[in-house]
N, CA, C and O atoms as CSV, one atom per row, in Angstrom:
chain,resi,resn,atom,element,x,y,z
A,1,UNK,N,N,0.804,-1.199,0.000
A,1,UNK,CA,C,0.000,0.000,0.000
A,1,UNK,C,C,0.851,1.269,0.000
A,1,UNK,O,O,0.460,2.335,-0.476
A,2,UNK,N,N,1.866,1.105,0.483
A,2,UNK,CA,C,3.013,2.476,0.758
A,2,UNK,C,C,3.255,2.815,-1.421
A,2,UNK,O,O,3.099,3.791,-2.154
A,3,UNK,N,N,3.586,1.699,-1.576
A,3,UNK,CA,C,3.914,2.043,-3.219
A,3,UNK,C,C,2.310,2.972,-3.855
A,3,UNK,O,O,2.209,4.118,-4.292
A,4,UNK,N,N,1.445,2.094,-3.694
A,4,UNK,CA,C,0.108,3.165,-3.946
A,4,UNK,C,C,-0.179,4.328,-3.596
A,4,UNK,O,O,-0.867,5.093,-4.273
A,5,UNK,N,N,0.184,4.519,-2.794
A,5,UNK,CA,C,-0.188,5.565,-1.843
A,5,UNK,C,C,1.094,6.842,-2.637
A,5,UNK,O,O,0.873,8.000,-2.991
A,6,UNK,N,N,2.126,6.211,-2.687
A,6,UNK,CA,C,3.405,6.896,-3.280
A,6,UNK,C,C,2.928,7.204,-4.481
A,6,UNK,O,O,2.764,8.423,-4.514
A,7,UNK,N,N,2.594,6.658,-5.576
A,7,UNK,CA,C,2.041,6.904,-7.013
A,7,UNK,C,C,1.323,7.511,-7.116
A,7,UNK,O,O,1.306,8.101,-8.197
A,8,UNK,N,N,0.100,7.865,-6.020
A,8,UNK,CA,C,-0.735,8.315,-6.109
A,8,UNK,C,C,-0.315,9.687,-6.350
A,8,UNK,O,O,-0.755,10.441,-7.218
A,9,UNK,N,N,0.704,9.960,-5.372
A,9,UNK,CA,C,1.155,11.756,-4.907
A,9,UNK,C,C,2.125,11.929,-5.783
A,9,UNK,O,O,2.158,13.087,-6.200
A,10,UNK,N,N,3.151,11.036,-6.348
A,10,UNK,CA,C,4.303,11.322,-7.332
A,10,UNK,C,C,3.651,11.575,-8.787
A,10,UNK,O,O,4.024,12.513,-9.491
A,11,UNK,N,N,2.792,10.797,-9.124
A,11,UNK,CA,C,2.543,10.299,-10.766
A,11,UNK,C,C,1.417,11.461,-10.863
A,11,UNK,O,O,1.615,12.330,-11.713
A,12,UNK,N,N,0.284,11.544,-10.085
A,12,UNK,CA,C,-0.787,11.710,-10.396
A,12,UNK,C,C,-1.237,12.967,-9.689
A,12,UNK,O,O,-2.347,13.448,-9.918
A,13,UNK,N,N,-0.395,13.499,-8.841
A,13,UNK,CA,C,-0.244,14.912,-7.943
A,13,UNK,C,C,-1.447,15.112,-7.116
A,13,UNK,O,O,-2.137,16.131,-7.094
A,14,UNK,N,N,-1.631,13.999,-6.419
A,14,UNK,CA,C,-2.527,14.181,-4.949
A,14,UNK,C,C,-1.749,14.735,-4.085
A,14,UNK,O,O,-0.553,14.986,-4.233
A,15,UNK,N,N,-2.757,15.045,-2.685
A,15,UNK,CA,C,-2.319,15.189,-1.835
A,15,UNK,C,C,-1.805,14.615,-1.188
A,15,UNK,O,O,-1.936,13.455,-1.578
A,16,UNK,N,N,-0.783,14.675,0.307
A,16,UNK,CA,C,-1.055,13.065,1.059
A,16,UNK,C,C,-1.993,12.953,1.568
A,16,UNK,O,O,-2.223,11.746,1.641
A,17,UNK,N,N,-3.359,13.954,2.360
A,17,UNK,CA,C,-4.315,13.139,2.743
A,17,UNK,C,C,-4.715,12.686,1.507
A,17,UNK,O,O,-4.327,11.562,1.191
A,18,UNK,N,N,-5.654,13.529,0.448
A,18,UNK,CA,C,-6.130,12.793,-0.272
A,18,UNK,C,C,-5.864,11.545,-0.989
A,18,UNK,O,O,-6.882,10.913,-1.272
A,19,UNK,N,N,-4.653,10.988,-1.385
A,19,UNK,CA,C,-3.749,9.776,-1.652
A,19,UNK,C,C,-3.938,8.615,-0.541
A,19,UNK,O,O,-3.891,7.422,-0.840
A,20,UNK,N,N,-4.197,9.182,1.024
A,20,UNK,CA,C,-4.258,7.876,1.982
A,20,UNK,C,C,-6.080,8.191,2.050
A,20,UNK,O,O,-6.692,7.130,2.172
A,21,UNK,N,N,-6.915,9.330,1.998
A,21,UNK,CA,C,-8.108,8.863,1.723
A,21,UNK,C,C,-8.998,8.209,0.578
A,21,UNK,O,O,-10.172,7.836,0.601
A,22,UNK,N,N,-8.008,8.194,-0.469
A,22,UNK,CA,C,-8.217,7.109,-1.532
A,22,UNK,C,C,-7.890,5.879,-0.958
A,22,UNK,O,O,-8.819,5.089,-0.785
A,23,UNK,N,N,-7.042,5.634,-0.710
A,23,UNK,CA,C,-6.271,4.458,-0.088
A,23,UNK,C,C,-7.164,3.686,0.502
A,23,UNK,O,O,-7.350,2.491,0.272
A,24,UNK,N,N,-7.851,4.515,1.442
A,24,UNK,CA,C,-8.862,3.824,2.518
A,24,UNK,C,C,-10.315,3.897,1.939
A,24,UNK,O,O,-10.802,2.973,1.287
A,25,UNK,N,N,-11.002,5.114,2.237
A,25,UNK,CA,C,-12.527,5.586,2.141
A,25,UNK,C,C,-12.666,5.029,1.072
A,25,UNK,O,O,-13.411,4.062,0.914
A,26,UNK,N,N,-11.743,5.724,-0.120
A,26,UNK,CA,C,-12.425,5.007,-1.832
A,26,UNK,C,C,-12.091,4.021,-2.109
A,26,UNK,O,O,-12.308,3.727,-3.285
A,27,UNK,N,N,-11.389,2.955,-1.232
A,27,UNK,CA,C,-11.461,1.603,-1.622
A,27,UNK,C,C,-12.434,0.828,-1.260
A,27,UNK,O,O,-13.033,0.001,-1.949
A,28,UNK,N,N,-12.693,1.302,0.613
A,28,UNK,CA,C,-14.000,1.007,0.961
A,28,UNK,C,C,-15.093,1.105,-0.197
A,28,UNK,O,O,-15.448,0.063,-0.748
A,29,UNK,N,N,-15.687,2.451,-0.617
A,29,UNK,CA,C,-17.161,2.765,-1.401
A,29,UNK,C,C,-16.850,2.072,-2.690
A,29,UNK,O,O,-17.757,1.497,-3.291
A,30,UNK,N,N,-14.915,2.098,-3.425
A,30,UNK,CA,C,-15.343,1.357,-4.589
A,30,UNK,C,C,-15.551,-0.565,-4.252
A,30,UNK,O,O,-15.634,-1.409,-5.145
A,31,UNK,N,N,-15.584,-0.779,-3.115
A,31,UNK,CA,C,-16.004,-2.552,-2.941
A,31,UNK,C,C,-17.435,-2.338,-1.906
A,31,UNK,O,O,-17.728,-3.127,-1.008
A,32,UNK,N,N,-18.441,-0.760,-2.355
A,32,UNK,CA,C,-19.400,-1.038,-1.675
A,32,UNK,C,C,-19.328,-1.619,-0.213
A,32,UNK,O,O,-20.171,-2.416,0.199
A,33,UNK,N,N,-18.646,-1.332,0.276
A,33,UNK,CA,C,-18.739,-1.355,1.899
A,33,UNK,C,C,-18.333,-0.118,2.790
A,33,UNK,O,O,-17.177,0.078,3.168
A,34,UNK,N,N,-19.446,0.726,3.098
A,34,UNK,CA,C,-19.364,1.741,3.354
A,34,UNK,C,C,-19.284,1.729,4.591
A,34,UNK,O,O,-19.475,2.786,5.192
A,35,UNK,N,N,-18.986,0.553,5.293
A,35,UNK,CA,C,-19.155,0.963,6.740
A,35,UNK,C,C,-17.226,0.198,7.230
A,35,UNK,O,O,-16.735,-0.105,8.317
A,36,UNK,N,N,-16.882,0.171,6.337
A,36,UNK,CA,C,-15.017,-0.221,6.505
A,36,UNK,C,C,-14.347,1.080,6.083
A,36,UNK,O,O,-15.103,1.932,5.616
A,37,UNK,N,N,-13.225,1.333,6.161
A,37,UNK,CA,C,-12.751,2.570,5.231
A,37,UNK,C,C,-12.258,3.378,6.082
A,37,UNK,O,O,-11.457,4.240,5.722
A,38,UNK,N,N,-12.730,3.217,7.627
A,38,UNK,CA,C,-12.867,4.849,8.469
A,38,UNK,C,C,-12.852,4.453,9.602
A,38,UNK,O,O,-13.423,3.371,9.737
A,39,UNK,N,N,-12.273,5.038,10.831
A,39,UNK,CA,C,-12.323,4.939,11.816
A,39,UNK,C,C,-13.586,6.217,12.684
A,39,UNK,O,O,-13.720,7.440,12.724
A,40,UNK,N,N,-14.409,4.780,13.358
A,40,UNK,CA,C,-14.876,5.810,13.840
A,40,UNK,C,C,-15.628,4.960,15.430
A,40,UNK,O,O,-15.527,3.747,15.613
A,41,UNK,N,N,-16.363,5.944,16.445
A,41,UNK,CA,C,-16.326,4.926,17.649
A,41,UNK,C,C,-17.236,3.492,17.672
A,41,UNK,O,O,-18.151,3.370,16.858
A,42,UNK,N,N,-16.966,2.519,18.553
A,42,UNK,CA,C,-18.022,1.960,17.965
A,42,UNK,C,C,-17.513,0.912,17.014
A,42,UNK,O,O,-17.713,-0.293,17.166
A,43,UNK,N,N,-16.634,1.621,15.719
A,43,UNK,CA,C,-16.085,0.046,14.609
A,43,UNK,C,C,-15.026,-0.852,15.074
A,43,UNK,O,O,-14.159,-0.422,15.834
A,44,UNK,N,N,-15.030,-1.660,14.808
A,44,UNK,CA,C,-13.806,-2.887,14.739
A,44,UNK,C,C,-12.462,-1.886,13.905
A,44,UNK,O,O,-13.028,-0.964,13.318
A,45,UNK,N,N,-11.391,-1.834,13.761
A,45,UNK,CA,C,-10.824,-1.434,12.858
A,45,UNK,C,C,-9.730,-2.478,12.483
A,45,UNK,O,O,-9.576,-3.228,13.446
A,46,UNK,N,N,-8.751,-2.875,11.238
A,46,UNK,CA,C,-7.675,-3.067,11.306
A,46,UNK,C,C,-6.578,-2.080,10.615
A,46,UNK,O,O,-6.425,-1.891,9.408
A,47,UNK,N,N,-6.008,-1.623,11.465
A,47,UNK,CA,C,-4.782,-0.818,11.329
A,47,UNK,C,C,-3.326,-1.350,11.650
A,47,UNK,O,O,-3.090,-2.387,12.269
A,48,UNK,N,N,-2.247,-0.343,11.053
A,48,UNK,CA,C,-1.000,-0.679,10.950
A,48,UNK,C,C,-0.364,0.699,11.120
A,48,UNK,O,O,-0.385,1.722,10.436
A,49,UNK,N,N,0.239,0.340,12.337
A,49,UNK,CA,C,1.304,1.743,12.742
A,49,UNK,C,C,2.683,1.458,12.246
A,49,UNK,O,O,3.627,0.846,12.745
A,50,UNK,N,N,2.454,2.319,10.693
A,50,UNK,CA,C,4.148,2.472,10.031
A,50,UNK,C,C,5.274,2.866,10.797
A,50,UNK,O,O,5.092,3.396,11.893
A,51,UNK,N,N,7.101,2.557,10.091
A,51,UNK,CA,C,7.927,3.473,11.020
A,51,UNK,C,C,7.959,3.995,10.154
A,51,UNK,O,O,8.402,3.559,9.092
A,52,UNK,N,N,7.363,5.411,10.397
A,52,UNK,CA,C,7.561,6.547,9.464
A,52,UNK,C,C,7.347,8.194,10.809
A,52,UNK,O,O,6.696,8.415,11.830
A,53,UNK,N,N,8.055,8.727,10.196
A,53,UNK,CA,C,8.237,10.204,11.369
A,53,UNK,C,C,6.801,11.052,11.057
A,53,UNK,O,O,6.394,11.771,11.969
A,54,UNK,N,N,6.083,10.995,9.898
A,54,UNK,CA,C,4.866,11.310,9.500
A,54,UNK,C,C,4.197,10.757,8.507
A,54,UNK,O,O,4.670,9.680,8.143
A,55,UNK,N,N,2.881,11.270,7.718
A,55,UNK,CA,C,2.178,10.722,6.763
A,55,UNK,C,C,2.210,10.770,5.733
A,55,UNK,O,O,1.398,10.253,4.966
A,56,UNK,N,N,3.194,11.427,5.440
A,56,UNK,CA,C,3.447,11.893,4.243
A,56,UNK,C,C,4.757,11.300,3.896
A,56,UNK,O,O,5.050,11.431,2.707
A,57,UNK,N,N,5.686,10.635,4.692
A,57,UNK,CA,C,6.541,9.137,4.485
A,57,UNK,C,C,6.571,8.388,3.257
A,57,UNK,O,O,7.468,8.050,2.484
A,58,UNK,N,N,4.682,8.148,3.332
A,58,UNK,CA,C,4.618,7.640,1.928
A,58,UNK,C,C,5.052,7.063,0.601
A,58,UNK,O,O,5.377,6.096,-0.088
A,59,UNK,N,N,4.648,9.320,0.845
A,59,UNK,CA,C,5.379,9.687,-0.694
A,59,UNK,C,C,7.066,9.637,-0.924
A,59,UNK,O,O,7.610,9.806,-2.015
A,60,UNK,N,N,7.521,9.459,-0.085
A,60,UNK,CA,C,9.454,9.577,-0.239
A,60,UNK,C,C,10.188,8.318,-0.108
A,60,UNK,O,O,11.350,8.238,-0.505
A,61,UNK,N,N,9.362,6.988,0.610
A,61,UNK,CA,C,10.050,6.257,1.432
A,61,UNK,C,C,9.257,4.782,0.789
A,61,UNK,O,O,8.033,4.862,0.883
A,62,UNK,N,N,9.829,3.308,0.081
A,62,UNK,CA,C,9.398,2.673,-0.596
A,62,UNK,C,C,10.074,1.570,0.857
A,62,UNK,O,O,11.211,1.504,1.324
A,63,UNK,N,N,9.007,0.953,1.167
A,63,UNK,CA,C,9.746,-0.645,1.922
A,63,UNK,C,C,9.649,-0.215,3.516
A,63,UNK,O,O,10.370,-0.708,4.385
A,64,UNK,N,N,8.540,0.885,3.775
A,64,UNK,CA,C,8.588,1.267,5.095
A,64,UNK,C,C,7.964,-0.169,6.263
A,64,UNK,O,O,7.189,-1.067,5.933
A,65,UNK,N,N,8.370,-0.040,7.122
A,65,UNK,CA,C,8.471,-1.489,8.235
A,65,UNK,C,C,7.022,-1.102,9.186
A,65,UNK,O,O,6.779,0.044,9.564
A,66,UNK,N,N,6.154,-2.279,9.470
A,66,UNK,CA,C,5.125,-1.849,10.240
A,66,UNK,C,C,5.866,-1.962,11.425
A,66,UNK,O,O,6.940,-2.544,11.580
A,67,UNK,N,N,5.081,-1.252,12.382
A,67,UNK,CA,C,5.282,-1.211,14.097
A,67,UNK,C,C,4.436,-2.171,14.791
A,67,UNK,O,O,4.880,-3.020,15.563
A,68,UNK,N,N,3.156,-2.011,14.485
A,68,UNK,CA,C,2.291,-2.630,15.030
A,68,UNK,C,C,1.102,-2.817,14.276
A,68,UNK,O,O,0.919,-2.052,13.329
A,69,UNK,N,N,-0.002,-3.972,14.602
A,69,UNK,CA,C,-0.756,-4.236,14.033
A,69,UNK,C,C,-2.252,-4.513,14.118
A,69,UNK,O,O,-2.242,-5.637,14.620
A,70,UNK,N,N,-3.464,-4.209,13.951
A,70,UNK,CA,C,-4.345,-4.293,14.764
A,70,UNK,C,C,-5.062,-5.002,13.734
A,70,UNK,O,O,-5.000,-4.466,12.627
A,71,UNK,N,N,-5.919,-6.377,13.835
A,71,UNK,CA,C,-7.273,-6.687,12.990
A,71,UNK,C,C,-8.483,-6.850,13.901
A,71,UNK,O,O,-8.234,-7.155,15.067
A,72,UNK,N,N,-9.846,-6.682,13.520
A,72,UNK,CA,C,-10.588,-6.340,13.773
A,72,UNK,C,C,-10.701,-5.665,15.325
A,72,UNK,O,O,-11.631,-5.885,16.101
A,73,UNK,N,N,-9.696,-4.913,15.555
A,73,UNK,CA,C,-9.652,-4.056,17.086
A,73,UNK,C,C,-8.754,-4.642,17.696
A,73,UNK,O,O,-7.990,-3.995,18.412
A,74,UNK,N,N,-8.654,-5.789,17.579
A,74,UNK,CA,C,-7.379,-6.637,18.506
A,74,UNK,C,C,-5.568,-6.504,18.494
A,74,UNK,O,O,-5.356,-6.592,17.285
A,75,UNK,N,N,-4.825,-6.418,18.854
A,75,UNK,CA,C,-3.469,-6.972,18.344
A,75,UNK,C,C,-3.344,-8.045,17.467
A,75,UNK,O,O,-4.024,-9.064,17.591
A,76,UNK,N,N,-2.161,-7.814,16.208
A,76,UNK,CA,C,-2.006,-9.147,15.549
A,76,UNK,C,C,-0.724,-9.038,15.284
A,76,UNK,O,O,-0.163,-7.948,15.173
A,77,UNK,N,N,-0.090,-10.277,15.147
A,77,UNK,CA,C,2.102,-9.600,14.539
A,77,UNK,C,C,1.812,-8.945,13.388
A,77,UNK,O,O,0.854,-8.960,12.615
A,78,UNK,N,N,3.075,-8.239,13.453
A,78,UNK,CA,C,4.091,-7.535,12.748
A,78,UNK,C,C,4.371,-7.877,11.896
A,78,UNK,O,O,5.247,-7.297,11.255
């Protein structure tokens, strides 16, 4: 996802949010599941805390290492 997210902002001149809210939200609505995509209170989420110093990492940095890992709300490895 880091390479996508990178193309998005190099090739195609997004933003970085907009590039990681493609990433997420419009992958969610384009597979019709509007209730994945987003954090909000209340959902299950699965997330991944990059090593990156910010969000915009992304765009500069190809092969970035997860930290940590969450599926459906829980811990999962690395």
């Amino acid at each position: 996802m880091p390479l996508v997210v990178s193309l998005a902002i190099n090739h195609f001149g997004m933003t970085v949010g907009e590039a990681l809210r493609a990433a997420t939200l419009g992958g969610a609505q384009a597979l019709r599941t509007p209730e994945l995509g987003g954090m909000a209170r209340g959902r299950y989420a699965d997330i991944v805390a990059w090593d990156a110093d910010h969000e915009g990492a992304f765009a500069w940095s190809y092969g970035l290492r997860p930290l940590r890992v969450w599926r459906g709300g829980e811990p999962a490895l690395a």
